[in-house]
Biopython code that builds the backbone (N, CA, C, O; Angstrom):
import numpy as np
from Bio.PDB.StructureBuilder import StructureBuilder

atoms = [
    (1, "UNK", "N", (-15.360, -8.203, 8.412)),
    (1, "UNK", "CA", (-14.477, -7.317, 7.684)),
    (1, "UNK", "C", (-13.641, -6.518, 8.685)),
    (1, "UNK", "O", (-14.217, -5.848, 9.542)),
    (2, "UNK", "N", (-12.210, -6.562, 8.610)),
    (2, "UNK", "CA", (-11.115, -5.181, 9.028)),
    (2, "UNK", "C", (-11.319, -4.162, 8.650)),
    (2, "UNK", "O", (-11.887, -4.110, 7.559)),
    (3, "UNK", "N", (-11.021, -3.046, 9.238)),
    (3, "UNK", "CA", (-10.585, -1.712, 7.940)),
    (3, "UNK", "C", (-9.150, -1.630, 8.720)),
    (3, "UNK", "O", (-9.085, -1.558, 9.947)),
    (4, "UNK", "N", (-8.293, -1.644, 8.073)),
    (4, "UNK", "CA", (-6.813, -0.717, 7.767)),
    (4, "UNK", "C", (-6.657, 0.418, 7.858)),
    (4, "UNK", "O", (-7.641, 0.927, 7.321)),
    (5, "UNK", "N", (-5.926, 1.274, 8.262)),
    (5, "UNK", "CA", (-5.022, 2.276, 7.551)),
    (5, "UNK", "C", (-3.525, 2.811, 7.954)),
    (5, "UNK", "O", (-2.977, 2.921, 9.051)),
    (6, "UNK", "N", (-3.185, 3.032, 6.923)),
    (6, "UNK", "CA", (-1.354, 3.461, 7.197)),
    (6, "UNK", "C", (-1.262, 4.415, 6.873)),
    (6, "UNK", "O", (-2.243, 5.043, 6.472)),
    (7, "UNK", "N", (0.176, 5.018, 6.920)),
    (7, "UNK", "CA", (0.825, 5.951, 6.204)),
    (7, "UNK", "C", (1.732, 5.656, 5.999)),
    (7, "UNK", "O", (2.416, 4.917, 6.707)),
    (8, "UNK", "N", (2.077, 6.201, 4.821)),
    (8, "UNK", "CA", (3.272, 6.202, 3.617)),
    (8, "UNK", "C", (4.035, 7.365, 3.429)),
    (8, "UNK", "O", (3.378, 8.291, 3.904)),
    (9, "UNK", "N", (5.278, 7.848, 2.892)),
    (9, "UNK", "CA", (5.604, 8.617, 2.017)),
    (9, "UNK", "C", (6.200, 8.246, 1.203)),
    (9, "UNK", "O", (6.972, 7.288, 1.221)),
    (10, "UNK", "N", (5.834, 9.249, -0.029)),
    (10, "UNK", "CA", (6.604, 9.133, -1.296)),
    (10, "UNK", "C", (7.278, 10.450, -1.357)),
    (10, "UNK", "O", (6.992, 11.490, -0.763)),
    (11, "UNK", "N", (8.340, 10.170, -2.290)),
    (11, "UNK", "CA", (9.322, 11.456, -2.543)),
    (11, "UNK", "C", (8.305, 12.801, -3.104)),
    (11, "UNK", "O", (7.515, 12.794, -4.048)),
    (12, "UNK", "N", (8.591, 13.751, -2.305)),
    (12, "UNK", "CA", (7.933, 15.021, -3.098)),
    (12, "UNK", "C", (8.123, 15.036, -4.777)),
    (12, "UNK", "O", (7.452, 15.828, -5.439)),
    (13, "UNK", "N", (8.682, 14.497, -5.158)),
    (13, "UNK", "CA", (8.877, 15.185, -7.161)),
    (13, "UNK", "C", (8.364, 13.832, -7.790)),
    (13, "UNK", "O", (8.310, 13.738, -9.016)),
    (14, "UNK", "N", (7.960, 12.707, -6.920)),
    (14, "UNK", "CA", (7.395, 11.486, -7.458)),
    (14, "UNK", "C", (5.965, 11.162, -7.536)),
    (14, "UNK", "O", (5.436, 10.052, -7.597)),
    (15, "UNK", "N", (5.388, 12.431, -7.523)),
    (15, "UNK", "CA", (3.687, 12.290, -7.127)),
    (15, "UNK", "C", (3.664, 11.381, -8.645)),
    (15, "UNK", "O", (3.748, 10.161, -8.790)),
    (16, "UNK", "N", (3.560, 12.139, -9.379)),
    (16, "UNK", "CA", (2.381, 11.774, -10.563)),
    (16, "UNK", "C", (3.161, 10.490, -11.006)),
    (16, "UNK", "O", (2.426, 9.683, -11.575)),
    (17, "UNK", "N", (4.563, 10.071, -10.879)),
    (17, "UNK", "CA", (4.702, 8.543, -11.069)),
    (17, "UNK", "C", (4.351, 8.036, -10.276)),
    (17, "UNK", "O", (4.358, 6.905, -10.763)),
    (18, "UNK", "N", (3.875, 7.876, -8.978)),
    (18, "UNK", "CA", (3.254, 7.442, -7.621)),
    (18, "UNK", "C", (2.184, 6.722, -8.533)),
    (18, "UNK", "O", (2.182, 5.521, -8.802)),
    (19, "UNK", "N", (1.238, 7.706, -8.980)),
    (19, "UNK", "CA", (-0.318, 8.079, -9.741)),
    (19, "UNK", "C", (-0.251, 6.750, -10.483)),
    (19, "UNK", "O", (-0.764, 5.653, -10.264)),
    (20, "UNK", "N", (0.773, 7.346, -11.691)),
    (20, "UNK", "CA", (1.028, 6.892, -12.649)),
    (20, "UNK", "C", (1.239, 4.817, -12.644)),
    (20, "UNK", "O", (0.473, 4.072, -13.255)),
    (21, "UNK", "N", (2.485, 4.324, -11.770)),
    (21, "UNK", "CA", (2.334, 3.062, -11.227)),
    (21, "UNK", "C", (0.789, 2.607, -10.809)),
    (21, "UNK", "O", (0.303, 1.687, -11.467)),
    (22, "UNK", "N", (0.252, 3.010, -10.093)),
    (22, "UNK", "CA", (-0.760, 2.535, -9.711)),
    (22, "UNK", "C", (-1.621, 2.403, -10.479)),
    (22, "UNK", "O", (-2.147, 1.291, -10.444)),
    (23, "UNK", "N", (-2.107, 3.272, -11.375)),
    (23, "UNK", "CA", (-2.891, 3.418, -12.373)),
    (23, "UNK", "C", (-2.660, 2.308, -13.163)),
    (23, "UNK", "O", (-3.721, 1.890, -13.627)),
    (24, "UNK", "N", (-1.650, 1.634, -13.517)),
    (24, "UNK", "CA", (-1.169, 0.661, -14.417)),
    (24, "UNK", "C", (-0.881, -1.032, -13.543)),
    (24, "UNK", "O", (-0.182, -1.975, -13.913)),
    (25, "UNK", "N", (-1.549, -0.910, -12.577)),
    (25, "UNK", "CA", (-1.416, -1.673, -11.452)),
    (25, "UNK", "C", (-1.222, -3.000, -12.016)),
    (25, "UNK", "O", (-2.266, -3.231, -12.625)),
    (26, "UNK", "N", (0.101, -4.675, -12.217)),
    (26, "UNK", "CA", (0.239, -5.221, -12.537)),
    (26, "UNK", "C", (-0.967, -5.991, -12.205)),
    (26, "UNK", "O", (-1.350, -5.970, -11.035)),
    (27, "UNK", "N", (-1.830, -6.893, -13.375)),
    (27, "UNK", "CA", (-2.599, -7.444, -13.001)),
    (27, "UNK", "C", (-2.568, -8.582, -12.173)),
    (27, "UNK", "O", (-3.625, -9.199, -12.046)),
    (28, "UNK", "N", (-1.462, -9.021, -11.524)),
    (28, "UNK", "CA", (-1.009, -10.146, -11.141)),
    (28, "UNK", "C", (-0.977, -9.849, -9.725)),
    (28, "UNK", "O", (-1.277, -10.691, -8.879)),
    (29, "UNK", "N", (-0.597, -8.595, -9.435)),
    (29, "UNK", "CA", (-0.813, -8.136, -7.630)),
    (29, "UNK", "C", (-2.061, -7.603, -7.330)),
    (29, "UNK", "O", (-2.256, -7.382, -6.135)),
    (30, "UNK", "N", (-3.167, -7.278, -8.291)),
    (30, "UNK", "CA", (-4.426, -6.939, -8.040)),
    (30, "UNK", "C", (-4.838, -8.286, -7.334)),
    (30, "UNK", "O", (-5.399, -8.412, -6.246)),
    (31, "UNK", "N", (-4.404, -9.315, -8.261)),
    (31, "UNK", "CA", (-5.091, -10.766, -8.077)),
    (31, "UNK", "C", (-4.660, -11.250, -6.793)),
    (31, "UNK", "O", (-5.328, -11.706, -5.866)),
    (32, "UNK", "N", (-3.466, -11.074, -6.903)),
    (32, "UNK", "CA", (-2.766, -11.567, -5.250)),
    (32, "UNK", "C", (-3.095, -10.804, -4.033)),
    (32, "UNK", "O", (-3.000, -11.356, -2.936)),
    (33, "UNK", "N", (-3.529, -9.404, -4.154)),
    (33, "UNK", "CA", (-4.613, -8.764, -2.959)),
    (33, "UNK", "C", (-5.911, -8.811, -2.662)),
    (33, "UNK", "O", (-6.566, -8.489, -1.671)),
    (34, "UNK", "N", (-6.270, -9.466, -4.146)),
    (34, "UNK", "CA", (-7.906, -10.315, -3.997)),
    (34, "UNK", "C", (-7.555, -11.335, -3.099)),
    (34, "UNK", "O", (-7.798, -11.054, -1.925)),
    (35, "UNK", "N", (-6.859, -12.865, -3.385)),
    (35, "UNK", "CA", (-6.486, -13.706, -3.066)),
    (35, "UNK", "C", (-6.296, -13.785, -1.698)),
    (35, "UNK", "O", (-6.812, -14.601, -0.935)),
    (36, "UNK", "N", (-5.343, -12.680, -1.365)),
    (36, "UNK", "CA", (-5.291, -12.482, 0.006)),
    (36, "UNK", "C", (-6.163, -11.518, 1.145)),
    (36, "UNK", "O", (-5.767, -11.020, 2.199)),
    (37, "UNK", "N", (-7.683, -11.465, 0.404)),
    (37, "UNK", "CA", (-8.724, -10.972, 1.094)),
    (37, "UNK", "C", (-8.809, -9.483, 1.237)),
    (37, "UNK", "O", (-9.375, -9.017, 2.226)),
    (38, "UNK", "N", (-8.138, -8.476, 0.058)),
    (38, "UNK", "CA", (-8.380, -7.235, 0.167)),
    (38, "UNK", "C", (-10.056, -7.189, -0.529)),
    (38, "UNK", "O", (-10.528, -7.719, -1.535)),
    (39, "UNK", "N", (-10.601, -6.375, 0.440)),
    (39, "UNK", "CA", (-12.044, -6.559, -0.334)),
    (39, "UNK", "C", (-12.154, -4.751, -1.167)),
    (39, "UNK", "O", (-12.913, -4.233, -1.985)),
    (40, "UNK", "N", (-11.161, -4.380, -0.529)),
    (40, "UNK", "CA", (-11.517, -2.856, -0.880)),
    (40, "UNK", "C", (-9.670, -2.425, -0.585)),
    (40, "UNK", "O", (-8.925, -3.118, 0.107)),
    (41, "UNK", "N", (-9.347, -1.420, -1.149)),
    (41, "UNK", "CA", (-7.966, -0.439, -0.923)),
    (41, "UNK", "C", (-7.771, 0.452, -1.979)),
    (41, "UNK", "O", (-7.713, 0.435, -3.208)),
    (42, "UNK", "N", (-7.678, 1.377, -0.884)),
    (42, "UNK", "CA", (-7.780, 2.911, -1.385)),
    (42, "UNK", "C", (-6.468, 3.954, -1.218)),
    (42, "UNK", "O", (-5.830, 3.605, -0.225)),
    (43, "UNK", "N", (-6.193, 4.488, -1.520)),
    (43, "UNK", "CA", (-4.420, 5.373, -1.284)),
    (43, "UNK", "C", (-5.132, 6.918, -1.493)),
    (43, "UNK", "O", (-6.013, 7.351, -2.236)),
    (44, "UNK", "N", (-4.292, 7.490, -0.461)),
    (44, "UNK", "CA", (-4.955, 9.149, -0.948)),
    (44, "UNK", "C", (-3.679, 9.651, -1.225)),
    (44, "UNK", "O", (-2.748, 8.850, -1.135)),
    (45, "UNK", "N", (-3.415, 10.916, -1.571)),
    (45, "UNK", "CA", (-2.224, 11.356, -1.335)),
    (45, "UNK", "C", (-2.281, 13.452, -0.610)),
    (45, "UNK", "O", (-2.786, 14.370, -1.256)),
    (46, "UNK", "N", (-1.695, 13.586, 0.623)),
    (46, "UNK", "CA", (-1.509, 14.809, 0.690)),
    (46, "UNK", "C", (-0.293, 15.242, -0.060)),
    (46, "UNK", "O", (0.820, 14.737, 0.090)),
    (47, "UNK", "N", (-0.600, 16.263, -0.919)),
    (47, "UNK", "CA", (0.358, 17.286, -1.721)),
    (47, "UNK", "C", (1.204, 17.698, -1.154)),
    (47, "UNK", "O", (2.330, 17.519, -1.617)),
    (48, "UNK", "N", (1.086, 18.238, -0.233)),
    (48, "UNK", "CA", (1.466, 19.457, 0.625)),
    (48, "UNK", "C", (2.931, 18.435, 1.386)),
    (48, "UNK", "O", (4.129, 18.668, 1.224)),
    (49, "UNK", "N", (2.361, 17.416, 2.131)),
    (49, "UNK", "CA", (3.460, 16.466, 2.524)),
    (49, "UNK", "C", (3.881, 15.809, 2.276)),
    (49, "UNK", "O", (4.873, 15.382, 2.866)),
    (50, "UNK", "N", (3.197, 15.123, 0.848)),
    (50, "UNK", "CA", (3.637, 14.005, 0.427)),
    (50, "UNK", "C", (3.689, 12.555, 1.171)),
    (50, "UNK", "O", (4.640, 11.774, 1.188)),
    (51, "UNK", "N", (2.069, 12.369, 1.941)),
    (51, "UNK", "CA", (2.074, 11.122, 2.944)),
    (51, "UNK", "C", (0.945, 10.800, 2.398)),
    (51, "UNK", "O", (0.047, 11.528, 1.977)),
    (52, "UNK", "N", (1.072, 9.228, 2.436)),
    (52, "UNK", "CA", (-0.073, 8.714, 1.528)),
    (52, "UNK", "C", (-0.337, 8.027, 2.820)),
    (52, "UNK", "O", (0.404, 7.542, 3.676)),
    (53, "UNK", "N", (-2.158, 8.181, 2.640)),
    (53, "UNK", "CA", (-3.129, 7.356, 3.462)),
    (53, "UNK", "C", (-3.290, 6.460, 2.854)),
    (53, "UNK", "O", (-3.656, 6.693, 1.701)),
    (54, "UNK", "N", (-3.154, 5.272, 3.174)),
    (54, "UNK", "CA", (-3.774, 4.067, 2.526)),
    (54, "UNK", "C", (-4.920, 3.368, 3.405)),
    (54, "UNK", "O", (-4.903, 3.238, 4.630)),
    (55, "UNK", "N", (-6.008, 2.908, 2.440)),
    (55, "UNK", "CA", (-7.413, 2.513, 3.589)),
    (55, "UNK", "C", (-7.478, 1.268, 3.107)),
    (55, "UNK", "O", (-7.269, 1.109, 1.905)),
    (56, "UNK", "N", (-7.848, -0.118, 4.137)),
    (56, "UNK", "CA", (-7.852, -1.384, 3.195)),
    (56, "UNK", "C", (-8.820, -1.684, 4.115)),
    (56, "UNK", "O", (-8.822, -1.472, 5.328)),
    (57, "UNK", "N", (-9.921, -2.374, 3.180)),
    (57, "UNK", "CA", (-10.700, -3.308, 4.161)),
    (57, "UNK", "C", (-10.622, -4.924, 3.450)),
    (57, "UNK", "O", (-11.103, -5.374, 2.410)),
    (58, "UNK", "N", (-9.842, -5.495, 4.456)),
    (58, "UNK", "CA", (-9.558, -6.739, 4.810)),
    (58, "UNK", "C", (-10.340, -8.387, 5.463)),
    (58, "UNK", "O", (-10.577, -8.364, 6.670)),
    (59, "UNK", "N", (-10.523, -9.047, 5.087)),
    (59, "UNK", "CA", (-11.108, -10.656, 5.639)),
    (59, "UNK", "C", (-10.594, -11.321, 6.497)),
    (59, "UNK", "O", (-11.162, -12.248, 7.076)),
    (60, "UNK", "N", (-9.290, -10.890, 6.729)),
    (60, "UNK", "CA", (-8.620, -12.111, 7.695)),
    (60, "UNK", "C", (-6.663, -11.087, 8.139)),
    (60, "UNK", "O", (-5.740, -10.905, 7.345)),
    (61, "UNK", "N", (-6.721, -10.769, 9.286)),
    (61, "UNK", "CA", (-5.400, -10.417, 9.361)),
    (61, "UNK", "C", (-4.031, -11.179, 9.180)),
    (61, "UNK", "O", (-2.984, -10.776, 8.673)),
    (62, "UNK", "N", (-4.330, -12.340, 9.718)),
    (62, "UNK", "CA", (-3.571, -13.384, 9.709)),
    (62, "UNK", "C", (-2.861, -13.613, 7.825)),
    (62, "UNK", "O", (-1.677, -13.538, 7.498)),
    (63, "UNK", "N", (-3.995, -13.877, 6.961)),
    (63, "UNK", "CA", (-4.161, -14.170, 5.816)),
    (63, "UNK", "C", (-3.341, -12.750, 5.087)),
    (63, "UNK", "O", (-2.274, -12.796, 4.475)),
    (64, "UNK", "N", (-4.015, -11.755, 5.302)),
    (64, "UNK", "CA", (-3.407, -10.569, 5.221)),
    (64, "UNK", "C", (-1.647, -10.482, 4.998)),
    (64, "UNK", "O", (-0.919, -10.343, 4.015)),
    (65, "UNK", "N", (-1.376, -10.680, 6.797)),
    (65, "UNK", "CA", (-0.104, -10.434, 6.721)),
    (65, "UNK", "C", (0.834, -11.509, 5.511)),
    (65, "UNK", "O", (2.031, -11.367, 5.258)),
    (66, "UNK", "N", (0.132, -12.311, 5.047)),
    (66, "UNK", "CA", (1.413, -13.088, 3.911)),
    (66, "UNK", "C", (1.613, -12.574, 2.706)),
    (66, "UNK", "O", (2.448, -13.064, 1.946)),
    (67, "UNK", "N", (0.694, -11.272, 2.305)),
    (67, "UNK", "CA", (1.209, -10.957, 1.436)),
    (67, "UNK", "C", (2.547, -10.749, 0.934)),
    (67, "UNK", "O", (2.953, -10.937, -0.213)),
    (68, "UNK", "N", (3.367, -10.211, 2.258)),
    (68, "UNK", "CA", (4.271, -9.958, 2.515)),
    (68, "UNK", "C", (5.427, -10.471, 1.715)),
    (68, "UNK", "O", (6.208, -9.859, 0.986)),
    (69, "UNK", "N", (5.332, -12.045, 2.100)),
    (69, "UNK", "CA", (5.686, -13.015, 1.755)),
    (69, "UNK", "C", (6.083, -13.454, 0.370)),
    (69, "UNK", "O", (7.148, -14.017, 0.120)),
    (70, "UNK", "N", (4.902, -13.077, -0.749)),
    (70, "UNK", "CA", (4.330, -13.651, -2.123)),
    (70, "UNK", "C", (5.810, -12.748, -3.194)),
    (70, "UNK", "O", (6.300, -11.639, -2.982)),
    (71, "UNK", "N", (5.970, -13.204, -3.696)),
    (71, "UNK", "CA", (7.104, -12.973, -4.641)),
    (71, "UNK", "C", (6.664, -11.878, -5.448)),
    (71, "UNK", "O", (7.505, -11.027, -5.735)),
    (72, "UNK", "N", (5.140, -11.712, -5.989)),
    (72, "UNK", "CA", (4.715, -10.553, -6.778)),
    (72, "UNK", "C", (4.830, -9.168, -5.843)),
    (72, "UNK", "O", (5.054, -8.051, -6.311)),
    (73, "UNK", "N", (4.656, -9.433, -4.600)),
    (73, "UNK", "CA", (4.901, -8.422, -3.609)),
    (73, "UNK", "C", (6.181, -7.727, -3.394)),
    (73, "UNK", "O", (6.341, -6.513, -3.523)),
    (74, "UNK", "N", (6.965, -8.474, -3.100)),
    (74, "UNK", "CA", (8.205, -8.257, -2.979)),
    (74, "UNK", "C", (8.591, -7.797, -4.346)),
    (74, "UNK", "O", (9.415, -6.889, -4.234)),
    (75, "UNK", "N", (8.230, -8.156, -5.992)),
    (75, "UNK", "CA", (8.683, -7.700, -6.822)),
    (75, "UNK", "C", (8.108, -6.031, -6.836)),
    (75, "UNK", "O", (8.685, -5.017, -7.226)),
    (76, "UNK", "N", (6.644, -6.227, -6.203)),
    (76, "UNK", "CA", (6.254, -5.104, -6.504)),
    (76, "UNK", "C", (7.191, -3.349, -5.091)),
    (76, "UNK", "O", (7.274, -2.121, -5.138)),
    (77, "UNK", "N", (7.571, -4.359, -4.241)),
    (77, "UNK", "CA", (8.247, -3.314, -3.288)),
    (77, "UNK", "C", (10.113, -2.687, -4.352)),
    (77, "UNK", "O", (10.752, -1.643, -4.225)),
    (78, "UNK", "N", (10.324, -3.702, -5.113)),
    (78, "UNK", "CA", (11.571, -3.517, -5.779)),
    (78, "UNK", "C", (11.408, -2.314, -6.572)),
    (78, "UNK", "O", (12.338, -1.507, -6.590)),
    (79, "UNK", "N", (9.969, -2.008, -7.468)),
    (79, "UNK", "CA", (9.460, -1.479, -8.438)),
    (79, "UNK", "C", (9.254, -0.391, -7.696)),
    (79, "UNK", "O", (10.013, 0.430, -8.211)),
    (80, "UNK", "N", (8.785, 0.060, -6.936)),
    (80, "UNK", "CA", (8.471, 1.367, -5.850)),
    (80, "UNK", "C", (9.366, 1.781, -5.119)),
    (80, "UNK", "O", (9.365, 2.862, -4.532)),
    (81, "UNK", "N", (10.286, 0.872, -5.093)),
    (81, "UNK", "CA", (11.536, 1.813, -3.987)),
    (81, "UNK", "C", (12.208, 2.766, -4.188)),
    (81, "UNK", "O", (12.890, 3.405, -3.386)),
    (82, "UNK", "N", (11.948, 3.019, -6.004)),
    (82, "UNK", "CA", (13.078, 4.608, -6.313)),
    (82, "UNK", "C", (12.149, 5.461, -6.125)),
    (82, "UNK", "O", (12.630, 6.589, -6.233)),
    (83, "UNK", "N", (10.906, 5.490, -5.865)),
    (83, "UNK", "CA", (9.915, 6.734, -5.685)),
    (83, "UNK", "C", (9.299, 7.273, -4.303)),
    (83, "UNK", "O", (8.723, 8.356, -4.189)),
    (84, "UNK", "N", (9.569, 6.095, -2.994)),
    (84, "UNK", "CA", (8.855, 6.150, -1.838)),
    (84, "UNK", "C", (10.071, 5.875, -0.766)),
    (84, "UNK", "O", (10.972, 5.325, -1.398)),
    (85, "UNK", "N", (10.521, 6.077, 0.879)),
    (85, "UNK", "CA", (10.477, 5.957, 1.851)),
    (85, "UNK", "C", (10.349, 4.051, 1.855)),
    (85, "UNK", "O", (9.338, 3.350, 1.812)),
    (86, "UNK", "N", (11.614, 3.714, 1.916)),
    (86, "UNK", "CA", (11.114, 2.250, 1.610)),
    (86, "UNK", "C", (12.129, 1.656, 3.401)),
    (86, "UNK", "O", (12.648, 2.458, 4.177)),
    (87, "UNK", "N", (12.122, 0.179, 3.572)),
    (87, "UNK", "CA", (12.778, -0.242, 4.602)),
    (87, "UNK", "C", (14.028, -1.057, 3.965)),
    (87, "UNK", "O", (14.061, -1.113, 2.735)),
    (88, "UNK", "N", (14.986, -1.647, 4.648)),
    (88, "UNK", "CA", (15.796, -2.008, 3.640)),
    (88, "UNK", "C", (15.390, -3.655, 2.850)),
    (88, "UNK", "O", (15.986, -4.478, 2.155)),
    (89, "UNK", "N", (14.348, -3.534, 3.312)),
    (89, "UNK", "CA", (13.763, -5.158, 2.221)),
    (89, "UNK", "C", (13.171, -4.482, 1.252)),
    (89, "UNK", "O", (12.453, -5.242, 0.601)),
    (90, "UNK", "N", (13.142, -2.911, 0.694)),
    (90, "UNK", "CA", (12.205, -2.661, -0.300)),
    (90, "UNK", "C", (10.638, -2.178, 0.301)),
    (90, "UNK", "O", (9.859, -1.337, -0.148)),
    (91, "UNK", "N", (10.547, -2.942, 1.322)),
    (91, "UNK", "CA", (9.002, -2.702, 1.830)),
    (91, "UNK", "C", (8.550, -1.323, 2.202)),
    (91, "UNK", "O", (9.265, -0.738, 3.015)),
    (92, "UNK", "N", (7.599, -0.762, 1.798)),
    (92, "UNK", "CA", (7.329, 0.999, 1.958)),
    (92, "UNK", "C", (7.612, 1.117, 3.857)),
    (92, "UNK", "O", (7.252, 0.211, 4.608)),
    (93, "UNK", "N", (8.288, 2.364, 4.338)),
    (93, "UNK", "CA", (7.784, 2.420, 5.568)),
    (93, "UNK", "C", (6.744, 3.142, 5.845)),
    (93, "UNK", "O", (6.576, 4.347, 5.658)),
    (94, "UNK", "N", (5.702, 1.978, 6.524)),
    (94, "UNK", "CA", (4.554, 2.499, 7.146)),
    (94, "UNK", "C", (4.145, 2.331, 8.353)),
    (94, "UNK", "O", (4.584, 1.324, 8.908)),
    (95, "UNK", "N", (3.157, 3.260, 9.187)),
    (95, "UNK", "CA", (2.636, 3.167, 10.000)),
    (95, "UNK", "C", (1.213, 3.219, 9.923)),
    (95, "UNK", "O", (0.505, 3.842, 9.132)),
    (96, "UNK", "N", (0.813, 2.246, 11.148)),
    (96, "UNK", "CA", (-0.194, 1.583, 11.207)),
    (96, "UNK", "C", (-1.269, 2.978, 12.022)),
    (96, "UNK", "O", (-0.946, 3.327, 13.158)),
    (97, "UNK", "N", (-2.471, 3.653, 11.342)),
    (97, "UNK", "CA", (-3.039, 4.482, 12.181)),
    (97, "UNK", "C", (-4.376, 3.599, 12.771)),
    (97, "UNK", "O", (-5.140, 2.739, 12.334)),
    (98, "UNK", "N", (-4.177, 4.354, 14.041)),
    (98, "UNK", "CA", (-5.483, 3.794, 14.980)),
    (98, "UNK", "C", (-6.804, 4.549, 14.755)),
    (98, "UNK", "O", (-6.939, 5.762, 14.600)),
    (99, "UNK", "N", (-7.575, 3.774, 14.763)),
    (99, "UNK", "CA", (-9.138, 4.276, 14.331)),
    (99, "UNK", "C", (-9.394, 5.003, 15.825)),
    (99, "UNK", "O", (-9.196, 4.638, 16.984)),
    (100, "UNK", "N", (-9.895, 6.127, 15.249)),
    (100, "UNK", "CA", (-10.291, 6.812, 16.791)),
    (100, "UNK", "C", (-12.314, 7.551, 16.569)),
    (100, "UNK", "O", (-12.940, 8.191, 17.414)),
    (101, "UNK", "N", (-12.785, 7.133, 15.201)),
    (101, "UNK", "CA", (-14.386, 7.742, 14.684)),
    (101, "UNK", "C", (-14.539, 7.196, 13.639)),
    (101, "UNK", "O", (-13.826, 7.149, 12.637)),
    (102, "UNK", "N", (-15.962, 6.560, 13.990)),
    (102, "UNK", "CA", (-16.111, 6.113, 12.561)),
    (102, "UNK", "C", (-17.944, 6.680, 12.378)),
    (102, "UNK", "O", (-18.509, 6.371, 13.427)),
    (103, "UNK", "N", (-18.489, 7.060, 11.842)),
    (103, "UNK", "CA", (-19.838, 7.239, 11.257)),
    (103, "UNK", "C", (-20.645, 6.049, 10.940)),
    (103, "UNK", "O", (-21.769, 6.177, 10.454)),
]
sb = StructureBuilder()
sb.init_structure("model")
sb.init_model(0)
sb.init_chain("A")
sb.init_seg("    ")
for serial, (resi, resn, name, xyz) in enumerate(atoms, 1):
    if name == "N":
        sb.init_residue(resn, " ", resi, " ")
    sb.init_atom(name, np.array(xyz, "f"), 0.0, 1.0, " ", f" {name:<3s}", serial, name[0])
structure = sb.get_structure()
C-alpha cells in the first residue's frame, strides 16, 4: 500500500458545495477510483484557508497515475472547476505533500 497526500484549494464561498458534490459522489468515479486501486481517500477541509488535504491510500502508482486519463475523470475535473483552483485542463491544482511522521 501508498499513502498520498495533496493539497487543494477551493474558493472560500464554495465550501458547502465542495461538501455538497462530494457527498453525491457520481457512482461511476467511485468505481473508477476502486478500479484504479484507491483503497481508501479522504479530503479534509481547513475553513480558515480554504485548502483541502486530501489522503489516499493507493496499490500501484503507476496504475494510479491513469486516472488522469479516464473520461469520467476528466468529466469529473469539468464539474469542479467553477468551485476550486483548477489548471487549464480542468485538473484541481495540487501539491504533492511529503510524509515527514507517521505513528
Amino acid at each position: 500500500m501508498i499513502k498520498k497526500a495533496v493539497k487543494m484549494k477551493v474558493y472560500p464561498d464554495k465550501h458547502e458545495e465542495y461538501k455538497r458534490r462530494h457527498d453525491e459522489l457520481w457512482p461511476e468515479m467511485e468505481q473508477m477510483l476502486k478500479e484504479y486501486g484507491a483503497l481508501s481517500y479522504a479530503i479534509f477541509l481547513d475553513p480558515e484557508t480554504s485548502t483541502l488535504f486530501g489522503y489516499l491510500e493507493i496499490q500501484d502508482e503507476e496504475r494510479w497515475s491513469l486516472t488522469a486519463q479516464t473520461a469520467i475523470n476528466q468529466k469529473w475535473w469539468d464539474y469542479m472547476a467553477d468551485i476550486m483552483e483548477t489548471n487549464p485542463d480542468n485538473s484541481p491544482v495540487a501539491t504533492d505533500l511529503l510524509p515527514v511522521f507517521e505513528l
